[in-house]
ZAMARGU-4260 file (C-alpha; in steps of 0.2 Angstrom, whole numbers, plus 5000, padded with zeros to 4 digits):
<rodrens>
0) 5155/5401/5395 | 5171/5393/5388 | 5169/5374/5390 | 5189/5369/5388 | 5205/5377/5385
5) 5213/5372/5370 | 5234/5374/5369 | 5243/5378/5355 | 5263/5380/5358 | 5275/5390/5351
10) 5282/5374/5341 | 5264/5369/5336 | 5258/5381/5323 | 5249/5370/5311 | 5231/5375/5308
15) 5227/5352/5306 | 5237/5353/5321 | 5227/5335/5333 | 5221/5346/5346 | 5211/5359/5335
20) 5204/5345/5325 | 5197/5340/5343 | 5190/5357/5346 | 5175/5363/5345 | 5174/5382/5340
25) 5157/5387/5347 | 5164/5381/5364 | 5182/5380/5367 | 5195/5395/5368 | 5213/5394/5360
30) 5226/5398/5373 | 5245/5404/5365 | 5255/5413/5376 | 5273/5419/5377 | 5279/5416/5396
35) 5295/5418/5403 | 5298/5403/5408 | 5299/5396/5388 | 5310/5411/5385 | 5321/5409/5396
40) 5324/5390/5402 | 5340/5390/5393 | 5347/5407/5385 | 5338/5408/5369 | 5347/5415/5354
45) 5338/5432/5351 | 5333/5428/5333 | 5324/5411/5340 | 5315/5420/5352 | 5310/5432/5339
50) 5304/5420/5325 | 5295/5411/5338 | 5286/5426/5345 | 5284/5434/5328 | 5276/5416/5321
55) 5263/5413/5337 | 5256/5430/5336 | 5252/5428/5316 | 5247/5412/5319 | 5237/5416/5332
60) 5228/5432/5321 | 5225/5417/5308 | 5214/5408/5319 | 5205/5423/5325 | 5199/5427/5307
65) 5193/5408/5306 | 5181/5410/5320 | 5191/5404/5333 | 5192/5412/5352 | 5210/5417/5355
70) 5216/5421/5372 | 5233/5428/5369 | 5245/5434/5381 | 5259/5445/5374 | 5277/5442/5385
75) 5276/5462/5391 | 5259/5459/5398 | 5256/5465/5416 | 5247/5450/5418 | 5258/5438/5410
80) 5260/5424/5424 | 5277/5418/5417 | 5271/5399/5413 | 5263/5390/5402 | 5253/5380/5418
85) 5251/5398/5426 | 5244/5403/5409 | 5232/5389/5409 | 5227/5390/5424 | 5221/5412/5425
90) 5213/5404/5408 | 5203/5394/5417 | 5199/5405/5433 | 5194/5418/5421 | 5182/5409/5409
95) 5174/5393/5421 | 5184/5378/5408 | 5185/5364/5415 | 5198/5354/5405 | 5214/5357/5395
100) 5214/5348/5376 | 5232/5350/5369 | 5246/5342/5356 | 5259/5333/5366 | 5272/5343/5369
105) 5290/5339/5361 | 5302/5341/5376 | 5297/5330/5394 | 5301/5346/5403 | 5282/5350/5398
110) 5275/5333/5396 | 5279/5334/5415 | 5273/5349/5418 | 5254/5349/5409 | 5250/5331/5418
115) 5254/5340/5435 | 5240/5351/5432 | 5226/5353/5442 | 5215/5352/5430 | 5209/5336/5419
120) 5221/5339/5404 | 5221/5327/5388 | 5238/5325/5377 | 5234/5322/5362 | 5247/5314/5349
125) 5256/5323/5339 | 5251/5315/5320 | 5262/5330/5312 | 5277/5317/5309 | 5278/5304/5297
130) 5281/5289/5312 | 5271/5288/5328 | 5280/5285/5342 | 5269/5268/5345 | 5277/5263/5326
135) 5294/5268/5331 | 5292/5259/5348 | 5286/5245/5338 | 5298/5246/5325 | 5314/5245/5339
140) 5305/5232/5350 | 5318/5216/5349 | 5331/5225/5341 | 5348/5225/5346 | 5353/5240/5339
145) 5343/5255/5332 | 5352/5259/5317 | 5343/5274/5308 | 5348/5267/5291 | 5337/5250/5293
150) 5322/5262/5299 | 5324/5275/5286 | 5323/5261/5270 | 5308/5254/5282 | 5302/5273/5279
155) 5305/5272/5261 | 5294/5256/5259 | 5280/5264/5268 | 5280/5282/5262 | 5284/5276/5244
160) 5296/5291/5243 | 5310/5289/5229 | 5302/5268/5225 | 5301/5259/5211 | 5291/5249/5215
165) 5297/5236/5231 | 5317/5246/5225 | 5324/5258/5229 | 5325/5272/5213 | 5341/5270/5204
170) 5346/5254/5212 | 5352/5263/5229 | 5347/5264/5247 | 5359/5278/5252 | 5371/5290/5241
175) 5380/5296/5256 | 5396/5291/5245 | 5392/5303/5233 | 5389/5319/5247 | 5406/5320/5252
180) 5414/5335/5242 | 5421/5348/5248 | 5416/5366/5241 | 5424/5380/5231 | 5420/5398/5235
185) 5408/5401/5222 | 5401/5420/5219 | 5387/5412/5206 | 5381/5399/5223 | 5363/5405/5227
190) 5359/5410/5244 | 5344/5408/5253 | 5331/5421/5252 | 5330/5431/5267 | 5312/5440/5274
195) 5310/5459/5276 | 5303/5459/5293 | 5284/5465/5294 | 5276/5475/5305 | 5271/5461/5317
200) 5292/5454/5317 | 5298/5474/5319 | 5287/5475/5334 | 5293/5458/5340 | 5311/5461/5336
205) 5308/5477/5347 | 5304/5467/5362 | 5317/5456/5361 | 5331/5468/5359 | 5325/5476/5373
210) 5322/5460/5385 | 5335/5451/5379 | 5350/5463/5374 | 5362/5449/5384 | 5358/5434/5377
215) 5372/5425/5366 | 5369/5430/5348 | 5363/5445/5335 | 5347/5450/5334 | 5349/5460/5318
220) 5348/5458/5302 | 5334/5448/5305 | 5328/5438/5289 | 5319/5422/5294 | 5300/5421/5288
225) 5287/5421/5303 | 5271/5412/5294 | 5268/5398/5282 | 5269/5408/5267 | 5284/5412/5270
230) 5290/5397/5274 | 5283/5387/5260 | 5291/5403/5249 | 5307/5396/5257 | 5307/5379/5253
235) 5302/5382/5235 | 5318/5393/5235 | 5328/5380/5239 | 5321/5365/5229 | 5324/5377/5214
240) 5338/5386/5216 | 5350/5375/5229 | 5345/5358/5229 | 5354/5352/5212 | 5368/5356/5223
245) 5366/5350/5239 | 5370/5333/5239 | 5389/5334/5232 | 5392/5348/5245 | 5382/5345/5258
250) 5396/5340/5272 | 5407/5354/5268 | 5411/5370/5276 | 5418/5389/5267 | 5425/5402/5279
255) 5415/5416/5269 | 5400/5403/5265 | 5392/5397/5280 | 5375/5392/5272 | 5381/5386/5256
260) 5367/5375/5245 | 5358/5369/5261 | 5342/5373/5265 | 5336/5382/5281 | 5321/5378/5282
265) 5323/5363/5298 | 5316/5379/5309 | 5300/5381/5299 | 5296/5360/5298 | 5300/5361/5319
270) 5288/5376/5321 | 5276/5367/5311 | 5275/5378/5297 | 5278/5365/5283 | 5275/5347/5283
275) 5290/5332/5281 | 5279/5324/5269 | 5275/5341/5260 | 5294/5346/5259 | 5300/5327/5253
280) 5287/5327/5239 | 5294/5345/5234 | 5311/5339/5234 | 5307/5321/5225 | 5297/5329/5212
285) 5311/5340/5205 | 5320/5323/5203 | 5305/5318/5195 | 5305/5333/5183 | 5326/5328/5182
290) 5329/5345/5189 | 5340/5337/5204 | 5350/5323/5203 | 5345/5307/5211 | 5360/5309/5226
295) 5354/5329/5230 | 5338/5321/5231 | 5342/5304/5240 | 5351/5314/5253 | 5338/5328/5258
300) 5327/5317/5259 | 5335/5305/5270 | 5338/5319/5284 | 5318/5322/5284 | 5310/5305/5282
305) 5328/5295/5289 | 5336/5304/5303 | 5325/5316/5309 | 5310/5305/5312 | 5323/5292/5320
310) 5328/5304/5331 | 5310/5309/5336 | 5306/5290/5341 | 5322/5291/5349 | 5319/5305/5361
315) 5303/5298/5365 | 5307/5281/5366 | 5321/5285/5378 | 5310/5294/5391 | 5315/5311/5402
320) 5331/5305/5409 | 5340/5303/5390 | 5346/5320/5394 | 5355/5314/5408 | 5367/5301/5398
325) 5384/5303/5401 | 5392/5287/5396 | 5407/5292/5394 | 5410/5302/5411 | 5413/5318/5403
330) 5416/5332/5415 | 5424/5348/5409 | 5414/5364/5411 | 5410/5371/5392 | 5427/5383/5387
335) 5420/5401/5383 | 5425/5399/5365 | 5408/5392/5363 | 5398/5409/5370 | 5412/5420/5358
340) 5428/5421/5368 | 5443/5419/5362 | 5451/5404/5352 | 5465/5401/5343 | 5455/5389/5333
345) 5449/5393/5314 | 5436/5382/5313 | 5429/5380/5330 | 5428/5401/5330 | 5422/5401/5313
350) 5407/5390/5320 | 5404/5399/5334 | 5404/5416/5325 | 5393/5408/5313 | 5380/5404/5326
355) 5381/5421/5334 | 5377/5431/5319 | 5364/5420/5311 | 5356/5406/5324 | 5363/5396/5313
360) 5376/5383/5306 | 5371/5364/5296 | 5375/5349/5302 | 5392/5345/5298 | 5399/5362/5310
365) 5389/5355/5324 | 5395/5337/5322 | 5413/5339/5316 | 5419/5356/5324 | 5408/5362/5339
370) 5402/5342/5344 | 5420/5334/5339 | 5431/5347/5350 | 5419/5342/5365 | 5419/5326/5365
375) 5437/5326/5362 | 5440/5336/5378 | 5427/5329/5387 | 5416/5342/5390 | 5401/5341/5400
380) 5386/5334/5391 | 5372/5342/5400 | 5382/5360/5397 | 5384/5355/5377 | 5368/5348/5377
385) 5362/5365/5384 | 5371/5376/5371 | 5364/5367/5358 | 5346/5372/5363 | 5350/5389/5367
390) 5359/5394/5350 | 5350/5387/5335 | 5335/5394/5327 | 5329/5377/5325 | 5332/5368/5342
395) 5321/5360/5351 | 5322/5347/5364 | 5317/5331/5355 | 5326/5335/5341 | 5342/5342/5348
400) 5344/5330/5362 | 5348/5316/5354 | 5359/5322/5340 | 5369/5329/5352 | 5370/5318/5365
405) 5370/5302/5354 | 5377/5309/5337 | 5389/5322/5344 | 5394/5318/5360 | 5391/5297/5362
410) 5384/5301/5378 | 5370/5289/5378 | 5383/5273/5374 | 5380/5270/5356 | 5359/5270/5355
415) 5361/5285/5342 | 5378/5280/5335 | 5390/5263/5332 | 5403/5272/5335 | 5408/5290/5342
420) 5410/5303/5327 | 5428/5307/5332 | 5441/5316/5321 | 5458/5323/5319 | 5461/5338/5312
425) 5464/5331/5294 | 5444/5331/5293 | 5441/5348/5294 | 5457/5352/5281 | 5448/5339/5268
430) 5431/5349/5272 | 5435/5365/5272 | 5444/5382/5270 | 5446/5386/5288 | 5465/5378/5291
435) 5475/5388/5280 | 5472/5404/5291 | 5472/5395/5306 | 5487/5401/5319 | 5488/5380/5322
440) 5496/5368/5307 | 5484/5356/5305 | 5497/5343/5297 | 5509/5345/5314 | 5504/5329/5324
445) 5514/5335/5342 | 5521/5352/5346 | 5516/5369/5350 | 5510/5373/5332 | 5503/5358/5330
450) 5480/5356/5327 | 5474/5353/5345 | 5460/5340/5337 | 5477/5331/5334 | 5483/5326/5349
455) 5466/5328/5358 | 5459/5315/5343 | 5474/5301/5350 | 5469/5306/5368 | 5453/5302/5368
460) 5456/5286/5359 | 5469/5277/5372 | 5458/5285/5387 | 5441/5277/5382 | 5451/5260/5374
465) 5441/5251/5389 | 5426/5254/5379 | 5429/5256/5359 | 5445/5244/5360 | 5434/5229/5357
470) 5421/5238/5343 | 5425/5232/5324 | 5425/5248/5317 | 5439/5256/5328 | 5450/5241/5327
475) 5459/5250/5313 | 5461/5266/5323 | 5468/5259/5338 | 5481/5244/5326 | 5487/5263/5320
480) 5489/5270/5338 | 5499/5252/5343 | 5511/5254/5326 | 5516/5272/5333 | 5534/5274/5341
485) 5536/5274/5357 | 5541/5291/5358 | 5528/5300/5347 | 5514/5292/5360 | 5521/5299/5373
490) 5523/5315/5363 | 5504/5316/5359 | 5497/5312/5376 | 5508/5325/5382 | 5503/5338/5371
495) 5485/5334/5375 | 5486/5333/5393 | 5494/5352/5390 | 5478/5356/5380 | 5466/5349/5392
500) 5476/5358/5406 | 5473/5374/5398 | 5454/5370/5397 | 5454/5367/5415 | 5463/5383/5419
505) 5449/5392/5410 | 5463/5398/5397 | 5460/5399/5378 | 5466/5386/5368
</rodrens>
């Protein structure tokens, strides 16, 4: 007789994990399963599905060996009812549990979808982060603005991380100054270590290829680690090898680089593999040791502690409809340059092909390439917002959501960012490699030959003057647009409206 079910996610593979420690393993059962529905709700890049798939079994396996009783359901299963509630529910038929103990899932879609249950279900919260959402929501309450960089020095303050004392180590809040550089090819930079696949991932890869074959993305060479070893291998990788490097080079992007000092390990801290605090100890004790500079360190840190526990609260704070923002009315259909078709774009098919082949591209190519170009032509944010989740190894809703609807794309009006992150071409050519084989001359402000982020960049500007016109820090972008000539702005909103015609004609750009 099983006395309650106990639900462990795909995302949720932490052996402290709040709902096991609530468990009791003389009368509860473990229930993992891999279902359809989370396979499937957006197209998944194959390697995601894989190193999630690949993790739940060996996790799953771990817990068997501790004692624990596992009901599994492999996504070939005859059985297999296709959803997590489905799951739960055979579970329940089939052992006589009354109740459903499980972590708070990170995406409403499931929130929504366990409390709907017929059975009693208790959510749990999930302590795995370094803020609750009842201290975030705390934190915001009476604010005017959420600003992640106030909350990330309130973090410092309580975590002690990188403090002397009541300061901030070497004087400085932020080194964001000093992690601006762009990067030179570099034969002697140290890649990340890849993972043979095991046993366990080969059968898994299997599986995938063959249930999966259409999904955007490559499957193989597949080299992500699918357990906690792994993954803690990985990090001590990076902290030795790439993160004296990381800070300077950190926003840049190389044609024949694509990883270059970061760190990939975002889709082991999301699958609960390693721990935030864990990882920012690691990384602030090789500063300690004076193995990293102070700005490598400063940085890394700050996209752990700082934004990515921001944009938890965030998500949460916001509730089920932030994935419906669309403040800016943005309603063109997502070009098929994104899912690999054709562009006469470097960097955009640079990104792009990135992402196909590896699951995989840092922060500055979904920001500045893939999000810039779509909110500069306006495309829709619930199709961006979609891509996003289906193409990185390390999305998930509560984490991708906001970045890209806040970060990216402003659709939520400015509760992420203060101002859109909008750029002309001349961003990428300072940051990168990619415009000097571009068919486009990224220094040509109108004409055929000229960057589309160019004219799309002043396009976007004059259309949404309504709404930035009046914010301090685009007053010097739109004094620039009103000192133009007369006839190079009517060349440039020309230019774009040819661009944005093209879009809409479903042509390539």
């Amino acid at each position: 007789m099983v006395d309650r079910l106990i639900l462990i996610l795909g995302d949720q593979l932490t052996e402290g994990l709040s709902a096991l420690r609530a468990a009791d393993p003389a009368r509860d059962a473990v229930v993992m399963a891999e279902v359809a529905d989370e396979a499937g709700y957006v197209p998944h890049h194959p390697q995601k599905i894989a190193l999630v798939l690949a993790a739940m079994r060996k996790f799953a396996a771990g817990l068997a060996t501790q004692g624990w009783r596992v009901m599994y359901r492999r996504l070939d299963d005859a059985e297999n009812a296709g959803s997590i509630p489905g799951e739960l529910l055979a579970r329940a038929a089939e052992t006589g549990a009354r109740s459903v103990i499980a972590t708070q899932p990170g995406e409403w879609r499931l929130i929504r979808a366990l409390e709907a249950l017929p059975l009693p279900v208790t959510l749990l919260p999930d302590d795995r982060f370094l803020c609750s959402q009842a201290d975030f929501a705390a934190w915001a309450r009476g604010r005017k603005a959420l600003r992640m960089e106030n909350f990330y020095r309130d973090m410092r303050r309580r975590t002690g991380l990188l403090m002397d004392g009541d300061a901030p180590a070497g004087g400085q809040w932020n080194y964001d100054h000093d992690n601006r550089s762009p990067a030179a090819p570099d034969l002697f930079r140290p890649a990340p270590r890849r993972f043979d696949p095991d046993p366990v991932t080969d059968e898994v890869l299997d599986l995938v290829a063959a249930r999966f074959a259409a999904n955007f993305g490559r499957l193989r060479p597949f080299g992500w680690a699918t357990d906690r070893a792994g993954a803690l291998a990985a990090l001590e990788d990076f902290v030795t090898r790439r993160l004296p490097r990381f800070g300077a080079e950190q926003d840049a992007m190389l044609r024949d680089d694509p990883t270059l000092s970061h760190a990939l390990i975002s889709p082991y801290l999301n699958l609960g593999l390693l721990d935030p605090m864990e990882v920012c100890r690691a990384a602030e004790a090789e500063w300690q040791a004076g193995r990293a500079p102070l700005n490598a360190v400063e940085g890394f840190i700050r996209q752990i502690l700082g934004w990515r526990e921001f944009i938890r609260g965030l998500y949460f704070l916001k509730g089920p409809d932030y994935t419906q923002s669309n403040a800016l009315v943005a309603t063109r259909p997502l070009p098929a340059a994104y899912w690999g078709g054709e562009t006469r774009m470097a960097c955009l098919k640079a990104a792009v092909d990135q992402t196909r082949d590896l699951a995989y591209a840092h922060h500055i190519l979904r920001l500045m390439v893939t999000g810039n170009f779509a909110l500069l032509a306006g495309l829709n944010p619930e199709e961006v917002h979609r891509w996003y989740l289906a193409v990185y190894i390390d999305a998930f809703e509560w984490v991708e959501a906001p970045n890209t609807l806040g970060m990216a794309l402003w659709a939520d009006g400015g509760a992420v960012a203060s101002k859109p992150y909008a750029a002309s071409g001349a961003y990428v050519d300072r940051m990168s490699d990619y415009c000097g084989s571009c068919a486009y001359r990224v220094r040509d402000r109108t004409g055929p030959r000229a960057c589309p982020l160019n004219p799309l960049y002043w396009d976007f500007v004059v259309r949404h003057r309504d709404r930035f016109g009046t914010n301090p820090r685009m007053a010097p972008v739109y004094r620039t647009w009103d000192r133009m000539a007369e006839d190079h702005r009517t060349a440039v909103r020309r230019d774009a409206a040819a661009i944005l015609a093209r879009l809409d004609a479903g042509l390539p750009v």
